[in-house]
N, C-alpha and C positions, 0 to 999 in steps of 0.2 A: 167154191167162193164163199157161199154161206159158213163151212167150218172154218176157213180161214179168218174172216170177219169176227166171229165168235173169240174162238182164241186172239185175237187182236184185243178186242175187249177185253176178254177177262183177263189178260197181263196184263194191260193198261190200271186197271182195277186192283189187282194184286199188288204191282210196284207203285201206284199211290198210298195204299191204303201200309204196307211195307214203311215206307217211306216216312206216313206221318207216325208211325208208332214209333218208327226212330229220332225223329224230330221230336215227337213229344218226350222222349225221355233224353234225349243230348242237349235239350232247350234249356234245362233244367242246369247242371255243371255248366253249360255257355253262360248265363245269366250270371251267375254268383260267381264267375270265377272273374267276370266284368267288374263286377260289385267289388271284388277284393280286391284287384291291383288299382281300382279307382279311391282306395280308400288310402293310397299312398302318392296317386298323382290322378286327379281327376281328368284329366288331358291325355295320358300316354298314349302313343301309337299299338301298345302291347293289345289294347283295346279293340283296336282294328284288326290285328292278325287273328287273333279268337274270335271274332266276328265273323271273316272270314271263312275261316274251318264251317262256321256253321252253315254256309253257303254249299258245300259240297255234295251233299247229302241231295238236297232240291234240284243241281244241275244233274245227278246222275240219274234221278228220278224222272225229269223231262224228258233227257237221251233227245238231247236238240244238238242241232249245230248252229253254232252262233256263231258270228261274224262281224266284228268290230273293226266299224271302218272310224279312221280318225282323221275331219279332213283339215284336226288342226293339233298339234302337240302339244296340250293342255300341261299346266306346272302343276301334276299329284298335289304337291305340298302348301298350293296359293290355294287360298279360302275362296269357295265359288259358295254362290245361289246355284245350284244346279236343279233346272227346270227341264220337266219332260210327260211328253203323252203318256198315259195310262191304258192298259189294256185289260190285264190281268193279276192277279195276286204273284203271278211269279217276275213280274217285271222288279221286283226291288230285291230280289235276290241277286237275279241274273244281270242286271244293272251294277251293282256292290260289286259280284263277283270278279266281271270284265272292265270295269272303269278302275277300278283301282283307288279310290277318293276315301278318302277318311271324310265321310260325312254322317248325318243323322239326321233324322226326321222330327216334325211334329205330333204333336198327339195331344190330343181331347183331353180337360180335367178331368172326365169321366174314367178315363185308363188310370188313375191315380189314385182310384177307390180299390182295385181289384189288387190284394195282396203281392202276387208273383209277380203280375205285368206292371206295377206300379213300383217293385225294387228294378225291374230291368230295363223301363224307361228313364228311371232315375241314373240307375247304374251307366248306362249309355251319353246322360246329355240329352233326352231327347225336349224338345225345346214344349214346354205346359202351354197348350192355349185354351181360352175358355171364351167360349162362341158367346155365350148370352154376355157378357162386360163388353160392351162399347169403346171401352181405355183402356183395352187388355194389350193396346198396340205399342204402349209404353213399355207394357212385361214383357212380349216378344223381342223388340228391341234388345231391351238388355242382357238377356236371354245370350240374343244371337250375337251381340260383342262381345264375350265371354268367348263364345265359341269360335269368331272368327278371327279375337285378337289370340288364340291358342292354336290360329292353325288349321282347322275343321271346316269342314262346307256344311252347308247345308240342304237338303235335298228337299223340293216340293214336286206335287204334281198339280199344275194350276187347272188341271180338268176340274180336281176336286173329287171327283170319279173313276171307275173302270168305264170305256167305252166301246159300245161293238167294232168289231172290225173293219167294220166297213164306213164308218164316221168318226170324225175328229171334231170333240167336241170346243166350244169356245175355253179361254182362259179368261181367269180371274185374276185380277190384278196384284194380290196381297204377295205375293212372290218380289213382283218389280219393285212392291214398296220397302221391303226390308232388302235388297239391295241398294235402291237408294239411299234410303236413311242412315246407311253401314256403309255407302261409299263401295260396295263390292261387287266386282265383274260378276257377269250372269251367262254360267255355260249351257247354253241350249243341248238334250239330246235327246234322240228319237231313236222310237225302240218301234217294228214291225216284226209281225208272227208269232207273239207272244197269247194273243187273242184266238189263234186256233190252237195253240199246245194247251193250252189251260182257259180255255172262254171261259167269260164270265157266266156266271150262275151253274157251272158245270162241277162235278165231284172230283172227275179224274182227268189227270194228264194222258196224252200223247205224245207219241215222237212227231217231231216237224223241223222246220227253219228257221232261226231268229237271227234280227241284225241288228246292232245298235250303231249309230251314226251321232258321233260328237258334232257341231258346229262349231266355226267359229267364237269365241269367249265375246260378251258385248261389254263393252268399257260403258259403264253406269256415269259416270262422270261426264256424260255426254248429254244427259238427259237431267231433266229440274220435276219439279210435282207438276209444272204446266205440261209437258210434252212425254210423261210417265204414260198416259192410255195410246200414245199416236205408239210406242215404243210394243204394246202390248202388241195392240194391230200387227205392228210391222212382224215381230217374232212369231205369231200366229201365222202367218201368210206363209211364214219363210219352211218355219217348222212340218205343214200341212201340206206344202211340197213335197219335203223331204220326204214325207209320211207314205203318199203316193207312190214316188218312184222308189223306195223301197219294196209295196207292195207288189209293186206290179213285178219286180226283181223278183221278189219271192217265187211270184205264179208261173214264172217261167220254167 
């Protein structure tokens, strides 16, 4: 049992560490060849299929079986806020991979300083925010009609964090507000098992189980700035369910 555990580890070990020397050098061509066909359509979907590719690498590296349950057939092509738990650094691969959205993230003024990563945020759309301005909420905004009158979602995690396995942390509201403001539905999904294939603070991947669970789309236009936190509440409750009885699916 002891040699078996042993060799368990050191593959584990070997196909991450595998893994990221591969990622670190296909990161490189993914980024710039972003950067190129954005430099003749800043929107294109071409963007998204090369994104894509760069996703394959990471799911074969987990060696998970995921499972995508969808308890609602979401329109690819309609621009969502798409909000969801955080576990792990592998949840926005594996997320991208199986959802299928042409969307993009946020990212700190700070990433904007760092040569490489500041062409491949740019190169992508990924939407500048800068935490210390107060009225940065203006720039975001604008930001994100660009990207959602072009089509795009946009992807946050209102944890704000990776969170252990075993708790669901609260959300923050700044998600529901740039739906609101944009007028755009907000796809709830919940991702379990991702938190033991890659825990946080850990090096290396394992193999395991992961499920991701679309929810129903929530029509924003239902909600004002007055009843924006009771909506917060509500998709927390609902989410942190789901979170549960995926879990416990898991342990079975």
């Amino acid at each position: 049992m002891i040699v078996h555990y042993t060799y368990n580890m050191l593959k584990n070990k070997f196909l991450t560490w595998l893994n990221l020397l591969i990622m670190g050098i296909y990161t490189i061509p993914v980024a710039y060849s972003i950067w190129f066909v954005g430099i003749f359509n800043r929107f294109t979907k071409l963007k998204y299929y090369i994104a894509q590719s760069w996703t394959i690498p990471w799911m074969w590296a987990a060696r998970s079986k995921v499972t995508l349950i969808k308890n609602y057939d979401y329109k690819k092509n309609q621009p969502y806020v798409v909000i969801s738990n955080h576990l792990s650094n592998l949840d926005p691969m594996m997320q991208f991979r199986y959802l299928k959205i042409k969307w993009v993230f946020m990212a700190k003024k700070e990433v904007y300083k760092l040569p490489f990563f500041r062409t491949a945020a740019k190169s992508f759309n990924f939407i500048k925010v800068d935490r210390a301005d107060k009225n940065d909420r203006k720039s975001i905004n604008d930001q994100a009609k660009k990207l959602f009158n072009n089509g795009w979602s946009l992807m946050v995690y209102p944890q704000g964090t990776r969170a252990k396995k075993d708790s669901f942390l609260p959300f923050k509201s700044g998600a529901f507000h740039i739906a609101l403001d944009n007028n755009i539905p907000i796809l709830p999904v919940v991702i379990a098992g991702t938190g033991d294939i890659w825990p946080r603070g850990e090096k290396f991947m394992k193999s395991g189980k992961a499920i991701i669970n679309t929810l129903e789309p929530i029509d924003i236009s239902k909600y004002t700035k007055d009843t924006i936190d009771q909506l917060v509440d509500e998709t927390y409750e609902k989410m942190s369910k789901v979170y549960k009885e995926l879990t416990d699916t898991i342990k079975q």
